[in-house]
C-alpha positions in Angstrom: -12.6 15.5 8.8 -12.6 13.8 5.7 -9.9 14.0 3.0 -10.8 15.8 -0.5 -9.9 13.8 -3.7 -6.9 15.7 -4.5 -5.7 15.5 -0.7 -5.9 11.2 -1.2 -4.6 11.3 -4.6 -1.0 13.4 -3.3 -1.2 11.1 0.0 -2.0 7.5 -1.8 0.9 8.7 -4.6 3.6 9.8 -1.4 2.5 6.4 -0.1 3.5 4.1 -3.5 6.6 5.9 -4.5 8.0 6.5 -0.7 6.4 4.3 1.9 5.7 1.2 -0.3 9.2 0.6 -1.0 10.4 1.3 2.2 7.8 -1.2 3.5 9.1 -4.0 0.7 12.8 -3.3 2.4 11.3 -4.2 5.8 9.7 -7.5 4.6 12.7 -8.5 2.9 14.7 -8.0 5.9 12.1 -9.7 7.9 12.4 -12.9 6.0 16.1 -12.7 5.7 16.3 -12.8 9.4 14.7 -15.8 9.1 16.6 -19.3 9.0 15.6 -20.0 5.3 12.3 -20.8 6.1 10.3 -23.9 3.9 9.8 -21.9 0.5 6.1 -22.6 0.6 6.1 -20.9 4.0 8.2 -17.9 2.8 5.6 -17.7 0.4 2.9 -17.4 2.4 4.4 -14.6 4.1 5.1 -12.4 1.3 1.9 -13.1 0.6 0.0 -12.1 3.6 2.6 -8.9 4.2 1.6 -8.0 0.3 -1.6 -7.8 1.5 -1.1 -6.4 5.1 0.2 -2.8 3.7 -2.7 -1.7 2.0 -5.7 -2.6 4.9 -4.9 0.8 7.0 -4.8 2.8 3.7 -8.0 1.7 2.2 -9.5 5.0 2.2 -7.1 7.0 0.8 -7.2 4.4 -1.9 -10.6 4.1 -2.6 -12.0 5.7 -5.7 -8.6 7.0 -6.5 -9.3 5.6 -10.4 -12.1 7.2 -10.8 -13.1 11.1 -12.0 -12.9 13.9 -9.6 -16.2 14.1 -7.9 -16.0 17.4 -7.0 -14.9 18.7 -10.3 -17.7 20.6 -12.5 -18.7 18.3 -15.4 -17.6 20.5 -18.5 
């Protein structure tokens, strides 16, 4: 079943104020567990975890910007 638009606009807003920073706090501990990695490789990892959050949650973002579809043009 999908989800309506108001349904991925409360989840993708729980997900940026709860489970985005939570997720930061994880990838900073991952990298501090590290032995002070080469900062070009510490780079790249930030990098590809910054990226990494967002793929399983792609369609609860998608068209989030845009006008409620199933509102009735006024």
């Amino acid at each position: 079943m999908a989800l309506s638009y108001k349904a991925r606009r409360r989840w993708a807003l729980v997900i940026l104020v709860i489970g985005l920073p939570l997720y930061i706090a994880v990838a900073w501990w991952l990298v501090g567990t590290l032995e002070r990695p080469n900062v070009l490789v510490e780079i790249l990892i930030y990098v590809v975890l910054g990226i990494v959050w967002a793929l399983p949650f792609k369609f609860i973002f998608k068209g989030i910007g845009q006008a409620d579809p199933d509102a009735e043009d006024r």
